[in-house]
N, C-alpha and C positions, 0 to 999 in steps of 0.2 A: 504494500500500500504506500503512494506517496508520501511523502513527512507531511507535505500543506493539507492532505485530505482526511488524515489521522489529526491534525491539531484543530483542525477543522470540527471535526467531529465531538472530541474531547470539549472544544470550547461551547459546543451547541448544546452538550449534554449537561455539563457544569451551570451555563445560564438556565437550561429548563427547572433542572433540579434546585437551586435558588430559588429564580421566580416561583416553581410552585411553593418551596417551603415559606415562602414569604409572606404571597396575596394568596391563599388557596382559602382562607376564609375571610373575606373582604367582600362585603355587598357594596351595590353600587353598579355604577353603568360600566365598569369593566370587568369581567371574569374570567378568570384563570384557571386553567386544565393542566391535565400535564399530555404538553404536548400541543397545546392550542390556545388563543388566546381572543376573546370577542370583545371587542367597546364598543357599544351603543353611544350616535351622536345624543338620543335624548331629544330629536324633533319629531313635530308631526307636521304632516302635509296636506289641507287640504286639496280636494281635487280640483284643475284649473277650470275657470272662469270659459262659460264657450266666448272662441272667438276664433282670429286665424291660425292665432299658438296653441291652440286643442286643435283645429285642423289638420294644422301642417304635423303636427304629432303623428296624430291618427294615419296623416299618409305615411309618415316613417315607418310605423307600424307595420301596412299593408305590402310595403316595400321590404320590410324584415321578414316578414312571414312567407316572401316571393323568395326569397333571398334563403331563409332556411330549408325550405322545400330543395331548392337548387343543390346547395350543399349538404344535406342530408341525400343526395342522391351519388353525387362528387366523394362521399365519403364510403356509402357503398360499393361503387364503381371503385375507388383503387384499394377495398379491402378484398372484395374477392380477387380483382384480377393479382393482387398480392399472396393469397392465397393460391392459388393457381401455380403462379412462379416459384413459388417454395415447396407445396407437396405433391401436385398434380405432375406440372410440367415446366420443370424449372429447366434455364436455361445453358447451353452446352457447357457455354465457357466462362461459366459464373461460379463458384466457389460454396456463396453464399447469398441470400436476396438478405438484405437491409428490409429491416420494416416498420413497425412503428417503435421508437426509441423511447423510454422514461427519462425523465429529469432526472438524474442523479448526478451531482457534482464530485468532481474526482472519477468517475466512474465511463458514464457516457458525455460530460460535456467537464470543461474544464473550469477549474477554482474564478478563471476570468471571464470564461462566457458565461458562472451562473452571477457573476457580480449585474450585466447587462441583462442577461433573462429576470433577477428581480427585481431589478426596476422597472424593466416594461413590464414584467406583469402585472404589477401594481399598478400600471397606469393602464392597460387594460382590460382588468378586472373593475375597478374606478369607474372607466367609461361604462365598461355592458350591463354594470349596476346601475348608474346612472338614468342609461336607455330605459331599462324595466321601469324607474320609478316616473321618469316622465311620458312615458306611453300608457301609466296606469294612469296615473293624475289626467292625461286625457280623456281617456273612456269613461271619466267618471268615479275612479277607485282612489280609495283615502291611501294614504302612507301610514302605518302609524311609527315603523323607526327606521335608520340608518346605520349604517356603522362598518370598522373594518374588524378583518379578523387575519391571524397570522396560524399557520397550521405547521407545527416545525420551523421552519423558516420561511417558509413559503408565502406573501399576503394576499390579500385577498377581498373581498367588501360586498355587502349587501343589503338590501332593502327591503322592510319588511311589508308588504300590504294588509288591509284590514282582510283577515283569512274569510270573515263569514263574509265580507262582499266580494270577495275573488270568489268563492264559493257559490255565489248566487245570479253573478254575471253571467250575462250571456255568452255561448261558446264563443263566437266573432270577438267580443272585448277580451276574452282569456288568450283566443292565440294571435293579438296584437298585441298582450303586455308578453307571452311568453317567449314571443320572435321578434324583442326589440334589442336583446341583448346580442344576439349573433349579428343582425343589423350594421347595430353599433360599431363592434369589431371588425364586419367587412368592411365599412367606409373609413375608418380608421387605417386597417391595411391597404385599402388603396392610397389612400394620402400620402402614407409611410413608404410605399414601394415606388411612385413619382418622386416624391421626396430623396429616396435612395436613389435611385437614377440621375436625378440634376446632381448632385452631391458628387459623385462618381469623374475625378477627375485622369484618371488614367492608369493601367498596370503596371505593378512595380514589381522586379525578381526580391522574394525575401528570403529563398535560401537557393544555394546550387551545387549539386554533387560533383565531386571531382574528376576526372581525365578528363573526357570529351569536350568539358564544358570552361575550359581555361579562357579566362577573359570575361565573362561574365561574372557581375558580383550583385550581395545585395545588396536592395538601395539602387539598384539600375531602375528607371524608367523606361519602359519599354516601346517606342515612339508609333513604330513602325516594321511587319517583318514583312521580308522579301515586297521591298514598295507598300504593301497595303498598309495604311494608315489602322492602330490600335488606338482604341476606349479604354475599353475596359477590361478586364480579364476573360470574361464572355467572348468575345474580340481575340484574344489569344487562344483559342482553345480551339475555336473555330477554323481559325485557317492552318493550326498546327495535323487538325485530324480532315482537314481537306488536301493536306500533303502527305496524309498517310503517314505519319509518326505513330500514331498505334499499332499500326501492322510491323513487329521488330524483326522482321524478313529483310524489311526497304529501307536500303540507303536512301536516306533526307541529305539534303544540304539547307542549311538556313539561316537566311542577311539577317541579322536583326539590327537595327537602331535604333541605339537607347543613348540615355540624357543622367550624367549623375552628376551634384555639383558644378553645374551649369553648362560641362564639356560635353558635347553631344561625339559620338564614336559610333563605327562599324563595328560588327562582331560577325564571323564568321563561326556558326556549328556546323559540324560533319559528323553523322552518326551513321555507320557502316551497318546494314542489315547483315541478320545472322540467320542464314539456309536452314539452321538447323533446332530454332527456337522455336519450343512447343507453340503450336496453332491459337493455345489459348490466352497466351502470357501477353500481356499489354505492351509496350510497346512504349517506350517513354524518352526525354532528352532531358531527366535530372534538374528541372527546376521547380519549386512553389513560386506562387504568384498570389499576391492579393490588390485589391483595390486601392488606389490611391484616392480621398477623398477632400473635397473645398468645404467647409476652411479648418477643418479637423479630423484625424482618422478617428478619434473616439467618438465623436458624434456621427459620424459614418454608418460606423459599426455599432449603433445608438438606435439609430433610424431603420437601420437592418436588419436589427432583432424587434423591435416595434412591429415591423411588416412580420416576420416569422411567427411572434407570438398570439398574434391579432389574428394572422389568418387561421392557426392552428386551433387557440381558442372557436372560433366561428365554427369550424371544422368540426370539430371534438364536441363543442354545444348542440350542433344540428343535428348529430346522431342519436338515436334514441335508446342511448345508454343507458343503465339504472345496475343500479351498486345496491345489492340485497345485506340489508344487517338485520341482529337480531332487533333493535327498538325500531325499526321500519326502513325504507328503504329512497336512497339518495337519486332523485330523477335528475337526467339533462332536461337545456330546454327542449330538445326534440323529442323527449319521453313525456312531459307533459304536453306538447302540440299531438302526438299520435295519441295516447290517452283519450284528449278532448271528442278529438276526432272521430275514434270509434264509439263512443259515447252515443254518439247519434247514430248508430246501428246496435248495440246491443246495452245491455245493465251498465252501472257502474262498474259495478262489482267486476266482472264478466271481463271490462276493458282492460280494468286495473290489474287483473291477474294477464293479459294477454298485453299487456305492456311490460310487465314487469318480466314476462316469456321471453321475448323480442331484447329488450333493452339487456334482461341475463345473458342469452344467448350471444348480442354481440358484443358482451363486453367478453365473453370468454374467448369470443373470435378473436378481436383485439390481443387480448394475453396469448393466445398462442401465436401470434404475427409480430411479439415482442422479439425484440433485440438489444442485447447488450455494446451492441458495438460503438466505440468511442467516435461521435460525428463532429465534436467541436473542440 
């Protein structure tokens, strides 16, 4: 185990065990768990005033609810054909299919990408909270609290509505307050993934393997290879596997000009194919590359997990997940939208066991399309 993900841990576990021995009997708008922590803001909301700000709600609403349907299908679509590529018919010269990865720091993402994943998720979570509470205040539904909550280290926020008037609304105002939070974080990831694109000021070499690759360093800017003008690293990959660098059969040869310290230079690579290299083996010329971003790389890579987090969230929301425990059981919003929905074909009762079918079943689908593989 890394030393930072072992101190990591030690330190998370030391603050839990504190914080509970501390506030674990402490009434009040904050409550403490071990292991979790809830604060109530302590407001209420009434429902908004009709006007064009309950209108234009209400279309968000109807917009989120077009929008979860979409990605509750998107999310199907690449869980089977992921299942497919891993036990049916997975492919030749594939090792292993990647599939859906868990948060784990140290483990599957590193000590620095989960610094980035929780702060967007916090703003994330913030937002799709947010959407719920004013899509309900539109159709007429009370708030009665607010508040964030932190689960391990992970945060998090939400909103509480008046349960007997969510209860008694109509199915229409239920699945516009349930599909404002996925909404939310799709327009959010769009923002964030424009955003990332203007940002995006051109590919830079951050690391480079040695022989073949003499002259190349990092910290290179990459301007342009063989004449075609380069972006971004997208830009580099592209005309690298349009010259057939992945097939390590074929001798490439490849101009690159690049810019470091202001001196702009030729680089010549020559990488000789090998007759006799397994069919399946990639094919590569020894460098990583990342993004070079205006006017900051950390806000770059800020904006870029903003987009990942967002879309995922949305993703992950619009499926109709449900997590069975013993005191009852944890719906997405796409578990409560299908719930509603079949409601008007058969009992309660009837839906809520055939939601709770559905939402188990794919969440075991999900677990078994888990992977440990380090992606960040």
């Amino acid at each position: 185990m890394d030393i930072n993900v072992a101190i990591f841990i030690t330190a998370l576990a030391i603050f839990w065990i504190v914080v509970y021995a501390l506030y674990r009997d402490k009434k009040g708008k904050v409550e403490v768990h071990l292991g979790y922590i809830i604060a109530r803001a302590g407001l209420s909301l009434e429902p908004m005033e009709e006007g064009v700000k309950a209108r234009l709600w209400r279309l968000f609403g109807w917009i989120s609810l077009f929008t979860l349907i979409l990605a509750g299908v998107a999310f199907y679509y690449y869980t089977f054909n992921l299942f497919i590529l891993r036990y049916i018919n997975p492919p030749p010269c594939t090792s292993s299919v990647v599939g859906f990865v868990p948060f784990i720091p140290g483990v599957t993402m590193s000590l620095e990408a989960t610094i980035y994943i929780l702060i967007t998720l916090g703003i994330a979570a913030l937002v799709h909270e947010m959407a719920h509470a004013y899509v309900a205040r539109a159709v007429g539904l009370k708030i009665k609290d607010a508040g964030i909550a932190f689960f391990l280290f992970i945060p998090g926020a939400f909103v509480e509505p008046d349960e007997e008037e969510l209860e008694k609304a109509p199915t229409k105002k239920k699945l516009l307050v349930f599909s404002a939070g996925v909404g939310a974080n799709t327009i959010l990831a769009i923002i964030a993934l424009f955003l990332a694109g203007a940002m995006v000021s051109g590919a830079v070499i951050s690391g480079v393997a040695p022989a073949e690759l003499a002259g190349l360093e990092p910290g290179m800017k990459i301007i342009s290879i063989n004449g075609t003008k380069v972006e971004n690293v997208g830009d580099v990959i592209d005309i690298l596997e349009s010259m057939g660098v992945q097939d390590p059969t074929k001798t490439v040869t490849i101009e690159f000009l690049v810019e470091k310290d202001g001196v702009t230079s030729t680089i010549i690579v020559h990488r000789p194919g090998n007759e006799t290299a397994d069919k399946c083996a990639r094919g590569r010329i020894g460098i990583t590359l990342e993004n070079a971003y205006w006017p900051s790389k950390e806000l770059g890579i800020l904006v870029n997990f903003l987009f990942l987090i967002n879309i995922s969230l949305a993703i992950i929301n619009a499926a109709p997940l449900v997590l069975p425990l013993p005191g009852g059981s944890i719906f997405a919003d796409g578990a409560y939208v299908l719930k509603e929905l079949l409601q008007k074909f058969m009992s309660e009762k009837t839906a809520t066991i055939t939601t709770v079918a559905v939402g188990s079943g794919t969440l075991l689908l999900v677990i078994s399309l888990m992977s440990l593989q380090r992606i960040m």
